[in-house]
MIDRENTI-604668 format. One record per residue (C-alpha): residue in one letter; x, y, z. Coordinates in pm, 1 decimal, always signed. Last residue first. Example, Ala and Ser with C-alpha at 12.3 -4.5 7.8 and 13.67 -1.06 7.14 Angstrom:
BEGIN
+------+----------+----------+----------+
| roti |        x |        y |        z |
+------+----------+----------+----------+
|    s |  +1367.0 |   -106.0 |   +714.0 |
|    a |  +1230.0 |   -450.0 |   +780.0 |
+------+----------+----------+----------+
***
This chain:
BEGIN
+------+----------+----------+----------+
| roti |        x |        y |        z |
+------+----------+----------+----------+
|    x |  +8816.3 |  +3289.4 |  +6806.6 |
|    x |  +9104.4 |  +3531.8 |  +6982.5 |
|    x |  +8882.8 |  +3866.4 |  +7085.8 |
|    x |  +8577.8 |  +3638.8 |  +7149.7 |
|    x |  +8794.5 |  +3397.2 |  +7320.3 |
|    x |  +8920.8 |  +3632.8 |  +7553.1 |
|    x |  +8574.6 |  +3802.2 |  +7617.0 |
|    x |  +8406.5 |  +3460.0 |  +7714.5 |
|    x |  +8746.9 |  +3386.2 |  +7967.1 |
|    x |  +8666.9 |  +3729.3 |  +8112.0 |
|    x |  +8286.5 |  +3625.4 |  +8125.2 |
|    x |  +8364.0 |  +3326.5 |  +8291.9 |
|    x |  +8672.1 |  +3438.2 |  +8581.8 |
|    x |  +8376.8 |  +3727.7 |  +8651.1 |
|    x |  +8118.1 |  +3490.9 |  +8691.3 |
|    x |  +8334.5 |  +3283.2 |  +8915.7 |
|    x |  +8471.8 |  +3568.2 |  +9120.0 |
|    x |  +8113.8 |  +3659.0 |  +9214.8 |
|    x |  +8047.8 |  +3303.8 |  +9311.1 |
|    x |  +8359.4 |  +3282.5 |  +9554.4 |
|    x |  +8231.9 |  +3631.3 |  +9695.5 |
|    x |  +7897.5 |  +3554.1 |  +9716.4 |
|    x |  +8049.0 |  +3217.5 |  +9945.1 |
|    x |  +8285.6 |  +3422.4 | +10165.7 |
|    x |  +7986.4 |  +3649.4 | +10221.5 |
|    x |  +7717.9 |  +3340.0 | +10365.7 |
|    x |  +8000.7 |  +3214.0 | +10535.4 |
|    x |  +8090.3 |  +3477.6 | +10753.8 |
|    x |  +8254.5 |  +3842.0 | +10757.1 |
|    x |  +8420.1 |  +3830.0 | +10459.5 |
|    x |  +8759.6 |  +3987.6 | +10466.6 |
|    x |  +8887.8 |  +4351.5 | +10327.2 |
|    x |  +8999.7 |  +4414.7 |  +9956.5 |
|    x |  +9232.5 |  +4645.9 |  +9780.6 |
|    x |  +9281.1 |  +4696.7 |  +9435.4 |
|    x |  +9515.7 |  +4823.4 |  +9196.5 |
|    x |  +9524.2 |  +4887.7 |  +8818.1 |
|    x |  +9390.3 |  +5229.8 |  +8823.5 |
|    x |  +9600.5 |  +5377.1 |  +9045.6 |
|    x |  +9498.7 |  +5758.6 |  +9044.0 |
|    x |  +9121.1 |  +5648.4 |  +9107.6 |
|    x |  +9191.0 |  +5424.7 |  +9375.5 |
|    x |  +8966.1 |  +5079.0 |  +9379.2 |
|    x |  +8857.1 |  +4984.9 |  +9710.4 |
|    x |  +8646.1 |  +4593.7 |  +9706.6 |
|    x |  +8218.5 |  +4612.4 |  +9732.2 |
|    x |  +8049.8 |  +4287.6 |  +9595.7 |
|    x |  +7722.7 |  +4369.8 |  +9537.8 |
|    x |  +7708.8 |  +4121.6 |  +9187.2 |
|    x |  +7717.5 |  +4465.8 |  +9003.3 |
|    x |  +8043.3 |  +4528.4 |  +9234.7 |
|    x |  +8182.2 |  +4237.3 |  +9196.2 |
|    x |  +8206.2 |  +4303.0 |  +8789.2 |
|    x |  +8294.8 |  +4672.6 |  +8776.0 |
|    x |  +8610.1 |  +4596.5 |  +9065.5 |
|    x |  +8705.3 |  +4313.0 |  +8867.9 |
|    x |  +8695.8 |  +4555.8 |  +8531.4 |
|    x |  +8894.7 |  +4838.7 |  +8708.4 |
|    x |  +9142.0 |  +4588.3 |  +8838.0 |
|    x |  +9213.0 |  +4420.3 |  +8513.1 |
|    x |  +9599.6 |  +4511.0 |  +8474.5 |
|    x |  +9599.1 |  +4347.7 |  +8806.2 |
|    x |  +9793.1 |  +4437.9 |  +9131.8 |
|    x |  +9542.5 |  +4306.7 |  +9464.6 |
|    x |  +9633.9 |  +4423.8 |  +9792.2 |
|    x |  +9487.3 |  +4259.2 | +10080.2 |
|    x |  +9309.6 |  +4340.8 | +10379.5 |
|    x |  +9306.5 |  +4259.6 | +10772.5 |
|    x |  +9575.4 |  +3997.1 | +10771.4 |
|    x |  +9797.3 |  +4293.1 | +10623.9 |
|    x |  +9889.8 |  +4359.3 | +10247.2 |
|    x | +10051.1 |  +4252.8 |  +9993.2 |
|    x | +10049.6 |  +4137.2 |  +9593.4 |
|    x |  +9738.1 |  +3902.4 |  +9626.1 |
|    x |  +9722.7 |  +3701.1 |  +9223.6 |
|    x |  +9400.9 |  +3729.5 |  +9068.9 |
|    x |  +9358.1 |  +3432.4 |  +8815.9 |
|    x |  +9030.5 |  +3288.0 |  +8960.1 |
|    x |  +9200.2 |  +3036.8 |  +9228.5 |
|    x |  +9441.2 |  +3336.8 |  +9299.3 |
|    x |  +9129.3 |  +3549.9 |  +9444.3 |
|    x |  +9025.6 |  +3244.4 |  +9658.3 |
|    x |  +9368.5 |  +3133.8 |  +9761.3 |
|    x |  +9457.5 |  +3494.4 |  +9850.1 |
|    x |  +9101.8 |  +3501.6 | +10051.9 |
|    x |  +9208.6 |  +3125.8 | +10256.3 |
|    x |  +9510.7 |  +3294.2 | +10348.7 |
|    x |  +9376.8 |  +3628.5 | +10521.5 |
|    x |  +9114.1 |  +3434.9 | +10702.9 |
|    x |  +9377.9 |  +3183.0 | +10876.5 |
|    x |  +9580.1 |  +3523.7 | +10978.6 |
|    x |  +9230.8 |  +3717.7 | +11112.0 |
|    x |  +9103.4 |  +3422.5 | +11310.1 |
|    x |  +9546.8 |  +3379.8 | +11425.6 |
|    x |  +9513.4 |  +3737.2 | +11536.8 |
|    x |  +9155.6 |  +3708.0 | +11681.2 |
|    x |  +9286.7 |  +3436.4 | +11948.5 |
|    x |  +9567.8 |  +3660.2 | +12062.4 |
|    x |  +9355.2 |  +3993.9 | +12121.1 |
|    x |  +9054.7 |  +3785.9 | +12271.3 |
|    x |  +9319.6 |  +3657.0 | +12529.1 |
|    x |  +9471.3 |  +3983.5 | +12577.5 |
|    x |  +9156.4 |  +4169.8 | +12669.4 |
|    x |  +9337.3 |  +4496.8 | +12829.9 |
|    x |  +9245.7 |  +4687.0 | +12506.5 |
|    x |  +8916.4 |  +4557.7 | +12444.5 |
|    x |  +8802.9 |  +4612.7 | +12802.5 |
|    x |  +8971.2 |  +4949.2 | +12883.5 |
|    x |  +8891.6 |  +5130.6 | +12507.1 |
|    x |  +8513.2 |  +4995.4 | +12521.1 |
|    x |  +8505.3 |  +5153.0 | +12833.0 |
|    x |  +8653.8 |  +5481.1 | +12722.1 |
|    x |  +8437.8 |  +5473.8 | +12456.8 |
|    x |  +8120.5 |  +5471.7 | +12616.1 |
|    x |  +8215.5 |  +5754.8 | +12853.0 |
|    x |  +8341.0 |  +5970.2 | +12544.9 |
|    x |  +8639.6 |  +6099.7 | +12489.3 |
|    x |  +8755.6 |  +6464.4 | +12490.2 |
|    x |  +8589.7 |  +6506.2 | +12828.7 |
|    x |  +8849.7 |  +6792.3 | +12939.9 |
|    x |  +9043.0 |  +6982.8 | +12640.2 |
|    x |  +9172.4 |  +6840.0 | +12296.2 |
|    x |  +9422.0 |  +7140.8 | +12279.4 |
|    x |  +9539.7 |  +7114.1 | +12637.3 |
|    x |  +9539.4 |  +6726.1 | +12536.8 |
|    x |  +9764.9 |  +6814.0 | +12274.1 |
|    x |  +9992.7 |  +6998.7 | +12437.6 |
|    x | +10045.4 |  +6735.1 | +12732.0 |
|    x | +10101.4 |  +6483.2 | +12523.3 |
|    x | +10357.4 |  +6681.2 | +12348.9 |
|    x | +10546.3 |  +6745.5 | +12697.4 |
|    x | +10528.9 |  +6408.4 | +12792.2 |
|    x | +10675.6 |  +6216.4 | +12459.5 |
|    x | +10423.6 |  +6082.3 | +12212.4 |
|    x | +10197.0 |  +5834.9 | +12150.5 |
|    x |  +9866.2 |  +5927.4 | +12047.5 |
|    x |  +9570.0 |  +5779.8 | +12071.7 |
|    x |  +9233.3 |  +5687.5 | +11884.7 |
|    x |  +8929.4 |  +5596.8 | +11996.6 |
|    x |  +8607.3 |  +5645.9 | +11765.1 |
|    x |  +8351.4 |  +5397.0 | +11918.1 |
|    x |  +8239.8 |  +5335.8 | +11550.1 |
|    x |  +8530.7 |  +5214.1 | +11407.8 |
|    x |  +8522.9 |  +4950.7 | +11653.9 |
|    x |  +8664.8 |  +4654.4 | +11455.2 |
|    x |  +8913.6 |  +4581.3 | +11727.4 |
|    x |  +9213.5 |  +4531.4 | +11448.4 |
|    x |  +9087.6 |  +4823.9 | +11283.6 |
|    x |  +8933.1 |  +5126.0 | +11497.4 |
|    x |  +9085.8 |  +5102.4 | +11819.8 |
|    x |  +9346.2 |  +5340.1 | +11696.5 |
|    x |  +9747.2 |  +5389.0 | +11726.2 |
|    x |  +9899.4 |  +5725.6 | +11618.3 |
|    x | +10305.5 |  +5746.9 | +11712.4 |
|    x | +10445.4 |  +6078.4 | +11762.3 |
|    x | +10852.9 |  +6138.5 | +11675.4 |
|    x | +11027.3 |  +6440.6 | +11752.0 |
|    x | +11152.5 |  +6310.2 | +12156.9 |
|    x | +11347.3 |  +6067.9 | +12286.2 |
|    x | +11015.7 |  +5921.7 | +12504.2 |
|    x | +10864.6 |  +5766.2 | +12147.3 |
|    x | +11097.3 |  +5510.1 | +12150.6 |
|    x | +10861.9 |  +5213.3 | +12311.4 |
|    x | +10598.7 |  +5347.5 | +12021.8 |
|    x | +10798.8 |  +5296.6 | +11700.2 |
|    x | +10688.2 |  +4970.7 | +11630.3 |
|    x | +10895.2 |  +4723.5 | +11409.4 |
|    x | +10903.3 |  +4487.8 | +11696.3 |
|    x | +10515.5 |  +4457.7 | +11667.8 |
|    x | +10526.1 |  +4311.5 | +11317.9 |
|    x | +10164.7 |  +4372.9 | +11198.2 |
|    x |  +9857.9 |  +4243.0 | +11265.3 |
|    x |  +9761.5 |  +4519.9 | +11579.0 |
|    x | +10033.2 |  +4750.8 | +11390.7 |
|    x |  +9764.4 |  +4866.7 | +11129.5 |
|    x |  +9702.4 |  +5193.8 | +11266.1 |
|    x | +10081.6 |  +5237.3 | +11313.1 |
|    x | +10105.0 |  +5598.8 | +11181.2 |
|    x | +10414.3 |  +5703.7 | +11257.6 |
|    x | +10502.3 |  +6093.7 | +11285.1 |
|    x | +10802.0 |  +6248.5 | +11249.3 |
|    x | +10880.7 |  +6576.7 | +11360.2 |
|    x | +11086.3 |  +6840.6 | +11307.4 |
|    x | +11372.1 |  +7108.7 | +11523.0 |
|    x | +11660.2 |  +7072.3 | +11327.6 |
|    x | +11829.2 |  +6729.3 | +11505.3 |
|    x | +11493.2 |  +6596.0 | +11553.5 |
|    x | +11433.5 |  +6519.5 | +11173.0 |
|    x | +11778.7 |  +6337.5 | +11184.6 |
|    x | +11696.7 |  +6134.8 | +11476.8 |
|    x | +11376.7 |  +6079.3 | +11356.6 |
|    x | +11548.1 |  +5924.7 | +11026.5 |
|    x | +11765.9 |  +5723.1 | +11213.8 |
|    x | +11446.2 |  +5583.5 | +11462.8 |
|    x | +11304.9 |  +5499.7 | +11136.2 |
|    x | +11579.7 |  +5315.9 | +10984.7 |
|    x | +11611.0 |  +5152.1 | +11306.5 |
|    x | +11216.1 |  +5027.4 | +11317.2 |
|    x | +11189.2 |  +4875.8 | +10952.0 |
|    x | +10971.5 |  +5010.7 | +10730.8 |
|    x | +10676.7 |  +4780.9 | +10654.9 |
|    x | +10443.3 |  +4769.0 | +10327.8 |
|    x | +10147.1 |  +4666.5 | +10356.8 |
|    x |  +9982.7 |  +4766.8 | +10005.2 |
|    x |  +9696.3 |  +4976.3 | +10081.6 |
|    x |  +9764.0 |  +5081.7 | +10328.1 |
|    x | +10111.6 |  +5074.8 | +10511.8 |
|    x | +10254.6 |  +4899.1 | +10849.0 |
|    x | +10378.6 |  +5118.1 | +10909.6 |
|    x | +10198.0 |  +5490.9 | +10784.5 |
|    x | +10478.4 |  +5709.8 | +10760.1 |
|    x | +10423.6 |  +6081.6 | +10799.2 |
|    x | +10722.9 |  +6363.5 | +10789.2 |
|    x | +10691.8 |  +6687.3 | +10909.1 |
|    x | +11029.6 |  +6937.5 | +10875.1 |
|    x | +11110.5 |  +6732.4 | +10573.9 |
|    x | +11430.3 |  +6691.8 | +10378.8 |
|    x | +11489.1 |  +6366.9 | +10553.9 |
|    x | +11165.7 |  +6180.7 | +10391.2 |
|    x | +11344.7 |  +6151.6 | +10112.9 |
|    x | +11551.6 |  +5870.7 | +10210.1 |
|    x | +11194.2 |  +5708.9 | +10270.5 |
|    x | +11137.2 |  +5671.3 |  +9885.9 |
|    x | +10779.4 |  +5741.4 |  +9752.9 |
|    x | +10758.7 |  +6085.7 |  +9793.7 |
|    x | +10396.9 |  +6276.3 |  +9854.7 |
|    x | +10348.7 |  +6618.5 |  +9873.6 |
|    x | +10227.2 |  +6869.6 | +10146.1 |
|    x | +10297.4 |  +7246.1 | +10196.2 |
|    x | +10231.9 |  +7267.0 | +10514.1 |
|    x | +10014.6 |  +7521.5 | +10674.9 |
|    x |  +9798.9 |  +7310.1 | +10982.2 |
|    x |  +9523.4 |  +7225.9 | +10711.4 |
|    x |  +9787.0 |  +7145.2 | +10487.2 |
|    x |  +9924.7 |  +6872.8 | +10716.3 |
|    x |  +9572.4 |  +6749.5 | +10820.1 |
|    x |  +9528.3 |  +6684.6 | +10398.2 |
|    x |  +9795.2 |  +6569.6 | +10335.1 |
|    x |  +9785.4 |  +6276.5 | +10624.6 |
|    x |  +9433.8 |  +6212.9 | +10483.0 |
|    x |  +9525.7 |  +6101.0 | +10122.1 |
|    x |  +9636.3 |  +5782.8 | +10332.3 |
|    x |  +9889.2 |  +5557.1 | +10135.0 |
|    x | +10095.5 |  +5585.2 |  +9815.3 |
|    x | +10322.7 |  +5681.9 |  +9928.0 |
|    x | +10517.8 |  +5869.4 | +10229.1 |
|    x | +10435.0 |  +6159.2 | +10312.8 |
|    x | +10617.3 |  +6459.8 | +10313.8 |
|    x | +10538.6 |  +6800.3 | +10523.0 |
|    x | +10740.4 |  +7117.9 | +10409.3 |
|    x | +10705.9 |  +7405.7 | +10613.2 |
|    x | +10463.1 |  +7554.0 | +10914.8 |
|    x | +10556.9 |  +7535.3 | +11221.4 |
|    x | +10615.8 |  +7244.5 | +11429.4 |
|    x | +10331.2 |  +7070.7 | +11659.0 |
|    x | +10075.0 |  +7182.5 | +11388.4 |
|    x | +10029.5 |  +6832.4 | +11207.9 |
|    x |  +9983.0 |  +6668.6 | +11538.1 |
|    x |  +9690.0 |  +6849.1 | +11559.5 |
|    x |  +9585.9 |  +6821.8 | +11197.4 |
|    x |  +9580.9 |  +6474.8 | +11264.2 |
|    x |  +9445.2 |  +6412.4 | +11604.4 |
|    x |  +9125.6 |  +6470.5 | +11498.7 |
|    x |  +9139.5 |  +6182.6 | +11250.8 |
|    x |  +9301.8 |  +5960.1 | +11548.8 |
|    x |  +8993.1 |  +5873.6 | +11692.6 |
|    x |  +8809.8 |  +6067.3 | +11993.7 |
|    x |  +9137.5 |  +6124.2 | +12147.5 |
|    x |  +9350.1 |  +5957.5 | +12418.2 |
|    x |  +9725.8 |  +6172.5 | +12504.2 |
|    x |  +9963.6 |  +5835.8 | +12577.6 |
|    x | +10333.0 |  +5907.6 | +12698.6 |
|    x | +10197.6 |  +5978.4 | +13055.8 |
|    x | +10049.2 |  +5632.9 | +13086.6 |
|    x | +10431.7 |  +5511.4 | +13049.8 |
|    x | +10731.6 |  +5422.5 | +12807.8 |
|    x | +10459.6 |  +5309.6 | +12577.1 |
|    x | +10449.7 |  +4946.3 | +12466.3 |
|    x | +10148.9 |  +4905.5 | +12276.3 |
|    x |  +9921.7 |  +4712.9 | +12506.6 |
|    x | +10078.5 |  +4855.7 | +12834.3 |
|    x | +10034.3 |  +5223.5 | +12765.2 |
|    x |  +9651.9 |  +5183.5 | +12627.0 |
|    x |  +9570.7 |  +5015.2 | +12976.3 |
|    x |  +9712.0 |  +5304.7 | +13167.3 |
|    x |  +9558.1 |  +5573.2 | +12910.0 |
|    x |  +9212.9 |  +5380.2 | +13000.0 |
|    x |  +9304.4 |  +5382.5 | +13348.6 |
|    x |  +9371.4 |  +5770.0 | +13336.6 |
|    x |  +9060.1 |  +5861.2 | +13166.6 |
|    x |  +8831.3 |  +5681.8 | +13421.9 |
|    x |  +9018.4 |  +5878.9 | +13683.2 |
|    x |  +8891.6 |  +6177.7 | +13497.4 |
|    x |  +8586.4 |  +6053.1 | +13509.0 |
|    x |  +8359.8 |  +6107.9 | +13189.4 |
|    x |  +8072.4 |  +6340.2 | +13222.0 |
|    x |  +7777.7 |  +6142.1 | +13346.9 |
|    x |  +7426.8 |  +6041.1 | +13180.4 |
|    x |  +7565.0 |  +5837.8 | +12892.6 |
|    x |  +7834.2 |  +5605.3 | +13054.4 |
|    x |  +7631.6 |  +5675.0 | +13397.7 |
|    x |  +7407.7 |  +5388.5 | +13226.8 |
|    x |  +7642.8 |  +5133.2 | +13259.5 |
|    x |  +7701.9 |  +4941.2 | +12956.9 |
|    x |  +7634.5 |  +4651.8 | +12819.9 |
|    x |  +7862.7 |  +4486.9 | +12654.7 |
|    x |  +7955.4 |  +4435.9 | +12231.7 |
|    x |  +8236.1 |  +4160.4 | +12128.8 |
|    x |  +8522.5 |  +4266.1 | +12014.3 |
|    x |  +8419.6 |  +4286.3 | +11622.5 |
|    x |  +8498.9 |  +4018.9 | +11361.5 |
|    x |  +8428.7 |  +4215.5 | +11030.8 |
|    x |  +8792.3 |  +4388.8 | +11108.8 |
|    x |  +8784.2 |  +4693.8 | +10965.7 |
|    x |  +9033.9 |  +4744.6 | +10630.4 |
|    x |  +8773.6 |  +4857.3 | +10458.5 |
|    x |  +8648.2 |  +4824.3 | +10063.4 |
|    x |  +8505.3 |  +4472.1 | +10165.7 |
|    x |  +8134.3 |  +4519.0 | +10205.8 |
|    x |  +7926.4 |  +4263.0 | +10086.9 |
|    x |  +7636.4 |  +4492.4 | +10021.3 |
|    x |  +7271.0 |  +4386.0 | +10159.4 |
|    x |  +7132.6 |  +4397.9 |  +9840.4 |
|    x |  +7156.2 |  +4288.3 |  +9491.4 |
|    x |  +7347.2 |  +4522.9 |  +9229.6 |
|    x |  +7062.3 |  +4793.1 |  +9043.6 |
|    x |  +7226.0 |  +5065.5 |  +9172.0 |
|    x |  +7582.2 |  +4969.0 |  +9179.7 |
|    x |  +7746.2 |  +5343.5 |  +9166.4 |
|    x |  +7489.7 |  +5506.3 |  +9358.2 |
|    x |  +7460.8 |  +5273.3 |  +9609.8 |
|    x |  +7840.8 |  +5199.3 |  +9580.9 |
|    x |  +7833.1 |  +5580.6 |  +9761.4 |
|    x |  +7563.2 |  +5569.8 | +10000.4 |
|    x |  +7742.0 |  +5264.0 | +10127.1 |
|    x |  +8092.7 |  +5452.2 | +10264.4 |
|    x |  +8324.0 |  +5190.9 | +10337.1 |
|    x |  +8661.7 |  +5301.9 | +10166.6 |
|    x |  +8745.1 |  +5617.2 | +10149.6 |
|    x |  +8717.0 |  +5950.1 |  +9898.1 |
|    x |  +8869.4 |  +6255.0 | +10028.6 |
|    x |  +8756.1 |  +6528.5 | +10261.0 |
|    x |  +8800.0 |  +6876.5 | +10146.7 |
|    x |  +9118.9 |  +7065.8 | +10232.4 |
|    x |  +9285.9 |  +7157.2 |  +9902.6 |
|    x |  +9655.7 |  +7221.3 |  +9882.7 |
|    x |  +9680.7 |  +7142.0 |  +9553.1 |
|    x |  +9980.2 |  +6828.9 |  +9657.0 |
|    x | +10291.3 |  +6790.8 |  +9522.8 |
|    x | +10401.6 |  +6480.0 |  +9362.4 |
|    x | +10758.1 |  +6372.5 |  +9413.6 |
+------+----------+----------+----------+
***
């Protein structure tokens, strides 16, 4: 168990272009970006209605969007979703719904789930075994996980909720990655028993980080807290739109998942083609393990190839998909002047 400073400043992410600026000065430009896990296939923009901008958002508006979010990820009913300008405001939110004690997360994953914990008074730390999850009175699973993808199975979650409820905690699912994941391994059909809140976004699969939508999922009388908390007009008339078409868009939903799954095999092939091995991960990103990672990160990066390295875990990496042709083939010619001058280096150091 690691235990946490406490500190509430933002962390490092993935995706932020200012930053490999400064790192990769001198690399060629525009960026290949690949340190998210956003879908590079977007739901297609619309145009809007004007009233999107110049009107407060309807209420009744509002309730179709909750309506549409209900069906597409199983909720018990529209009253079991609370809809929030993304679910990093909803953190520290649903971080406060029991008082303050001991909040455990389990790792490695989000540095952001430590962060909302011990901005609502938890002492935060990170465990990497779910067992130990029960001593919590907050625990946070992200399912499936990032980086690495890793999936907790649905009854061993609903056993350890059941435990948490039992004296008065809360656990809370972060299924941000559920759009490619196993969708009977979601917690969200269960969340009417009570002590567990499910987080769902429009942000990855959609590739609409930009719209920020997020949601809850939660039973009625903590949906109702938190949207006393998140007060009228908490989401914007553009996103509520976006959030009804994409969301009730089945056909677009389908056809993206097997874009996304066809995608995610051709990239292992790629990286294992040039000696890098995928160890995990979702059809959105995968997880790289390689005692070279710092080096492969160096390389692609010079080339403008941006992948997420970690700073406390040196030797993994994680990497998003191309968006088109023109990326998958810098990135298959970045790989192949890094494969060259590791293969220079080896038989330098072994003449």
């Amino acid at each position: 168990m690691k235990l946490l400073d406490g500190a509430i400043a933002a962390v490092d992410h993935g995706g932020s272009l200012g930053r490999a600026s400064a790192l990769f000065p001198h690399a060629p430009r525009p960026f290949v970006d690949l340190s998210t896990g956003i879908n590079p296939h977007s739901y297609p923009i619309f145009e809007l209605p004007a009233t999107t901008l110049s009107r407060l958002p309807e209420a009744a508006r509002l309730g179709e969007l909750r309506a549409v979010a209900a069906g597409a990820y199983g909720a018990p009913s529209t009253a079991h979703v609370a809809a929030a300008p993304g679910t990093q405001i909803l953190l520290p939110r649903v971080a406060s719904l029991v008082k303050p004690g001991k909040a455990l997360v389990l790792g490695p994953t989000y540095a952001e789930h430590s962060r909302a914990a011990a901005i609502a008074g938890h002492a935060a730390a990170d465990v990497d075994d779910v067992e130990a999850l029960a001593e919590a009175d907050l625990a946070v699973v992200v399912n499936p996980n990032n980086p690495d993808g890793r999936v907790v199975e649905r009854e061993r979650l609903l056993q350890l909720a059941a435990h948490l409820r039992a004296k008065g905690g809360l656990l809370v699912v972060d299924e941000a990655f559920m759009d490619v994941g196993p969708g009977g391994e979601s917690l969200a059909g269960d969340v009417g028993q009570g002590g567990i809140v499910v987080l769902r976004s429009l942000g990855k699969f959609f590739g609409l980080a930009g719209v920020r939508l997020g949601f809850a999922l939660a039973d009625t009388l903590t949906v109702q807290r938190l949207e006393t908390q998140l007060g009228p007009w908490a989401v914007a008339g553009p996103a509520l739109e976006y959030g009804i078409r994409a969301l009730g868009d089945l056909d677009w939903q389908a056809a993206m998942r097997g874009r996304l799954a066809q995608d995610a095999a051709r990239l292992d092939k790629l990286f294992a083609r040039f000696g890098a091995t995928v160890a995990g991960g979702t059809t959105l990103f995968r997880y790289l393990r390689l005692p070279e990672a710092a080096g492969l990160f160096s390389a692609l990066g010079e080339r403008g190839i941006l992948l997420r390295h970690f700073a406390l875990r040196p030797q993994v990496l994680r990497a998003g998909l191309p968006g088109d042709e023109a990326e998958w083939q810098r990135l298959e010619a970045a790989l192949a002047d890094w494969a060259s001058l590791r293969e220079d280096r080896t038989k330098e150091t072994n003449p």
